[in-house]
N, C-alpha and C positions, 0 to 999 in steps of 0.2 A: 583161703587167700582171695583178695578181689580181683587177682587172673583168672579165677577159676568162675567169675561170673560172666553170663551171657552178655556180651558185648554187641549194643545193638547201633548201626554207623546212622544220625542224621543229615540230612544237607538243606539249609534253607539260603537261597539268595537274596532275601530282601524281606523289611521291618515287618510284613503282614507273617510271611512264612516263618522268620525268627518265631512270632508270638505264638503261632499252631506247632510248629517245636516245643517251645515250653510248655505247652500244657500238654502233649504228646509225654511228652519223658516226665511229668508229675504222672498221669496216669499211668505210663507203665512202672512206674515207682510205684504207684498205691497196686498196683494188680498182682504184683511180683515181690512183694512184702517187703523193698527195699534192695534188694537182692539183683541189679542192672550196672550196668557199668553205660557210659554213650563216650561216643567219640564223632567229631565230624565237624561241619560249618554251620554256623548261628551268629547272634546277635547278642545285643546286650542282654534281652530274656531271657536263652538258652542259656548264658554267663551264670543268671543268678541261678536255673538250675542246674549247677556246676557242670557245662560245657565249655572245653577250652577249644577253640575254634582255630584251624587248620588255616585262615588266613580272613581278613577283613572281610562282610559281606559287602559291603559299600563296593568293593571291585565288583561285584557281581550284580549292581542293583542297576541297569542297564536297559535305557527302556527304548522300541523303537528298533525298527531290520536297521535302519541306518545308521542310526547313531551308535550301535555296535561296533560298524567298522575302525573306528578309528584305535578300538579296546582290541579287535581278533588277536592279539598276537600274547598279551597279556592272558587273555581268555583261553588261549590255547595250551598255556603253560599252566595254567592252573588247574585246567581239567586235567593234565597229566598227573599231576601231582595229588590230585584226588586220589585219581585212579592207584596210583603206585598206594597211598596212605592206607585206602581199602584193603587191598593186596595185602599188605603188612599188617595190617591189625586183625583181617578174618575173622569179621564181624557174622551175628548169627542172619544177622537183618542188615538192609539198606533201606532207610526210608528218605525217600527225595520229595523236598516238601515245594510246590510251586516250580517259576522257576524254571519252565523244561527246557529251556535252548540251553543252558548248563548241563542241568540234572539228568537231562536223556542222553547226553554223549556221553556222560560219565557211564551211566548204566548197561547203556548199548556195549564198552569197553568190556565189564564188568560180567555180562550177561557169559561174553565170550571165556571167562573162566572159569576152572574144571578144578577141584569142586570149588563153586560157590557161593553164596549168601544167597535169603529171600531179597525179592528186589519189589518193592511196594514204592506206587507214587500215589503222593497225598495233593489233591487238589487238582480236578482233571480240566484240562486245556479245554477253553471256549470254543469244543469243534460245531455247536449249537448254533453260533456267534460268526464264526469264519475259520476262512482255513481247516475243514474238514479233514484234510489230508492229514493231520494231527493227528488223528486217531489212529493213527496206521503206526507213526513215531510214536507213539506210548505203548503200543501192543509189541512194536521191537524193543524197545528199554525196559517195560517191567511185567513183574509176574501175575501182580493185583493191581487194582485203580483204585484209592476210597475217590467219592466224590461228594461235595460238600453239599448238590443240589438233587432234589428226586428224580427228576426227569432226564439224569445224564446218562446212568446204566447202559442204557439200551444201546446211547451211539457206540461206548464201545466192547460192549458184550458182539456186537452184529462184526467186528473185525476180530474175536475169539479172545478179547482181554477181559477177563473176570473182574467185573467191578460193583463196591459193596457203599449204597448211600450210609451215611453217617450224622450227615447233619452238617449247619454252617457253625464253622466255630464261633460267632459274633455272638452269638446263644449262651455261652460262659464265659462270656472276657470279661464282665462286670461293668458293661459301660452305661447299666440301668443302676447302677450301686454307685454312682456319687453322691458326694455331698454338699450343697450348692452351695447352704449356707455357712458351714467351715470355708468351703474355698472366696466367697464373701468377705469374711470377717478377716481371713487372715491376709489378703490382699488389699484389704479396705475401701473395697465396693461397697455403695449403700444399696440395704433391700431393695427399694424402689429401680434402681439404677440400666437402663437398658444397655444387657451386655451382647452384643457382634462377638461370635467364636468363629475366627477365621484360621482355615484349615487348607495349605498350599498345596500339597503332596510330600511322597518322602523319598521321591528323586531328586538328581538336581534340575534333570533335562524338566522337570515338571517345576518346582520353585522359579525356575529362571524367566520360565514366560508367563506362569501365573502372580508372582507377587509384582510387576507393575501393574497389571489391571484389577487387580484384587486392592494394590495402595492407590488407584486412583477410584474406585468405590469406596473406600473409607472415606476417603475427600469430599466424595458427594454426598455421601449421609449426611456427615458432619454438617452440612448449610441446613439439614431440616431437625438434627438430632447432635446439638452441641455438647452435651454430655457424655455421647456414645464412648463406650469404654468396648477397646476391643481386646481378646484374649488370641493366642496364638499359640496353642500347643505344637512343639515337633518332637521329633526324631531325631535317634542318636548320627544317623547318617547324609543329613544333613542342620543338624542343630545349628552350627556355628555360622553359615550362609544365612540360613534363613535371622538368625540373631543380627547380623550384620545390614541383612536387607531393610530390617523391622526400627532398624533405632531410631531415624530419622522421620518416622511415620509421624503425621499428625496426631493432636491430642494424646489421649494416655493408650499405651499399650502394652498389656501385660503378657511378657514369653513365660511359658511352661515347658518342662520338661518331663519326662517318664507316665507310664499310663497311671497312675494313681491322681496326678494331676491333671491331668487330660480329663479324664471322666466329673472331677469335682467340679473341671471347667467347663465341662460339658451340661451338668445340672446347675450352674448359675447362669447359663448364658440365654438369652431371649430368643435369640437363632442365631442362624450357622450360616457361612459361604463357605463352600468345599470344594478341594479337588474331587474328580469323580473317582470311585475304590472302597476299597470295604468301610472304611470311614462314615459313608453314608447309611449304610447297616448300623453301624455304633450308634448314629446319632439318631437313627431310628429307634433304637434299643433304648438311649436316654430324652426320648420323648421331645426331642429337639426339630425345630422345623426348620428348612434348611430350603438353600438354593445351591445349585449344582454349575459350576464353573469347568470350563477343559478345553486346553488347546495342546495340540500337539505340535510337533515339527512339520514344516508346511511337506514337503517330500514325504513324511510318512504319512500323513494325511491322505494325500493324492491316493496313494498305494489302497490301505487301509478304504477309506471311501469307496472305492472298486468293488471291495468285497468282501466287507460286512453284512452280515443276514439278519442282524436283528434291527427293530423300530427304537429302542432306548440304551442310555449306555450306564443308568442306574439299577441295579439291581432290584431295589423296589417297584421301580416301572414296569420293571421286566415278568416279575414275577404276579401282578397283579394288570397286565397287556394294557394300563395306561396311563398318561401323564399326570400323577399325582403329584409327583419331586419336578419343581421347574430344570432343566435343563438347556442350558445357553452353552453350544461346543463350537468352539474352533472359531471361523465368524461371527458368529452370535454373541460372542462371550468377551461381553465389552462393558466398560463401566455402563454405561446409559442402560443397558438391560439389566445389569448385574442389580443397579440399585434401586430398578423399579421394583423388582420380584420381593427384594427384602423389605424393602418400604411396605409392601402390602403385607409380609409376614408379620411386620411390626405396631402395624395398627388397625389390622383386620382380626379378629381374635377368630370371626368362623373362618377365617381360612386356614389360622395356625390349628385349629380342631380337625379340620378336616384332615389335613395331610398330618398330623400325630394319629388320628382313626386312623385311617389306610393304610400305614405303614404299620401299625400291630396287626392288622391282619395278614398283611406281606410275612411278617417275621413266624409267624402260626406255621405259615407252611414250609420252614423249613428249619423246623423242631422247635419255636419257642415251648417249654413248657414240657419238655422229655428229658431223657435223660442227655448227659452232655455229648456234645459231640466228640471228644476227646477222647473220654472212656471206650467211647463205641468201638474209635479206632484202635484202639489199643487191645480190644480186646480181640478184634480180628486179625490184627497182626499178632497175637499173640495164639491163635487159631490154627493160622496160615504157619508160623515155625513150627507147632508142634504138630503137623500134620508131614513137615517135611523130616 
């Protein structure tokens, strides 16, 4: 009977985590001959691989120390209700994907039960980046770390949390597998046609402050590029804002939805302006050249600015120690910049070479061209239960 299969509990709070869920539970599907059961929190992705989700991630996709407050009370009750779900269903695994100001209280709860579950977290906290003290909070919530980047291990192997590189997931999402010219033909773009993929974030506290300075650079293109046709893939967690924000845009603008069309849109479009987030990985992966837009909430800003340890907040920067991805944050990230960067994307062909070189080599190093990052994990979580 399918009670009698290993019940593994995931948790993702938000659209990036959803998607490393879904291909988490395909691979432990292909590892385990079909023979798994899941239960826990996800997305629409984790939906299609038949997860029924314990409550909306959108309550959980929360971004900013601040801007949590006004959610703590909501947030409180629904870590409880995790908690008690786990407890009831005595799952073999926990994997908490991203996420940790949920996923660690949940665990830390969890940790404290006799007998129970492996407790693995997927995607370990920027303690490279800031907030060191993180590390310390994931060594209390879980048993193992995967982490998506090579150089993370160490920090928290050195506070005694076993942590196993895997790879970035952006390495098997497909977002080098679109296809331009279907996504072209079927929207009735002409070949020639210079298309802007404009990319907000998939918060709302992030939509909110980025799509008016993101719609007053379409405005300015537009005086030197009256054709510009822009595309706008979202998310299911904030589609209908962002669809609402977009209608009134000048000239033509085409919304997408789900990553098959996202990726299509991605290989018809000339470049990108994005929120900063794995996104930029993506459009690294589909050869896309891009500028880099992001502001926060001015109070988390303040905070944040304090004590930050890195020089970039793109992960191709980062991993390659230099400005290849233009980035304009907080201040900076104003039409007048935003349109100068893309302007020169758009009629500088050696600059559009350059930053598509540098970012394949960026992606080399953190697995393009191995096996997936998904399987990896799966197979060490699948290691880590039958060792216990």
């Amino acid at each position: 009977m399918s009670e009698d299969l290993p019940l593994y509990y995931l948790i993702a709070g938000e659209p990036s985590g959803d998607v490393i869920g879904a291909r988490l539970m395909r691979a432990l599907r292909q590892r385990l001959g079909g023979k798994v059961r899941f239960a826990g929190i996800g997305g629409e992705r984790m939906a299609e691989e038949g997860l029924v989700t314990l409550l909306p991630i959108r309550e959980l996709a929360i971004m900013g120390m601040l801007e949590i407050a006004p959610q703590i009370l909501n947030l409180i009750r629904r870590i409880r209700e995790t908690i008690a779900d786990i407890r009831a269903k005595a799952p073999v695994a926990v994997v908490t994907i991203d996420s940790s100001g949920f996923c660690f209280r949940v665990s830390e709860k969890i940790k404290l039960t006799s007998p129970r579950p492996l407790l693995v977290h997927y995607v370990a906290p920027m303690v490279w980046a800031w907030r060191p003290h993180r590390a310390l909070s994931a060594a209390k919530a879980a048993d193992h770390l995967l982490t998506l980047l090579p150089f993370e291990p160490p920090y928290f192997e050195s506070v005694k949390l076993p942590a196993s590189y895997v790879g970035h997931p952006v390495i098997e999402g497909g977002a080098d597998q679109g296809d331009g010219p279907a996504f072209r033909a079927r929207h009735a773009i002409a070949a020639d046609a210079t298309v802007l993929c404009v990319l907000p974030g998939s918060r709302r506290g992030e939509i909110t402050r980025l799509l008016p300075v993101f719609r007053a650079t379409v405005e300015r293109l537009r005086r030197h590029f009256p054709d510009l046709i822009v595309v706008v893939p979202t998310v299911e967690t904030v589609a209908d804002h962002v669809a609402a924000a977009v209608a009134d845009w000048p000239g033509r603008v085409v919304l997408v939805r789900g990553a098959a069309e996202k990726f299509d849109s991605f290989a018809a479009s000339t470049a990108a302006l994005a929120a900063s987030g794995t996104v930029a990985l993506e459009l690294a992966m589909a050869r896309v050249p891009m500028v880099i837009g992001y502001r926060i909430w001015g109070p988390t800003h303040f905070v944040v600015s304090r004590t930050v340890r890195i020089k970039y907040a793109t992960l191709v920067n980062l991993l390659l120690d230099r400005p290849l991805i233009p980035e304009l944050l907080q201040h900076a990230c104003t039409p007048e910049r935003l349109t100068a960067e893309i302007e020169r994307l758009l009629t500088d062909p050696a600059a559009r070479r350059e930053q598509i070189d540098g970012a394949q080599a960026a992606l080399l190093t953190i697995g393009l061209g191995g096996e997936a990052p998904s399987l990896k994990a799966a197979d060490k979580i699948l290691d880590l239960v039958a060792r216990r």
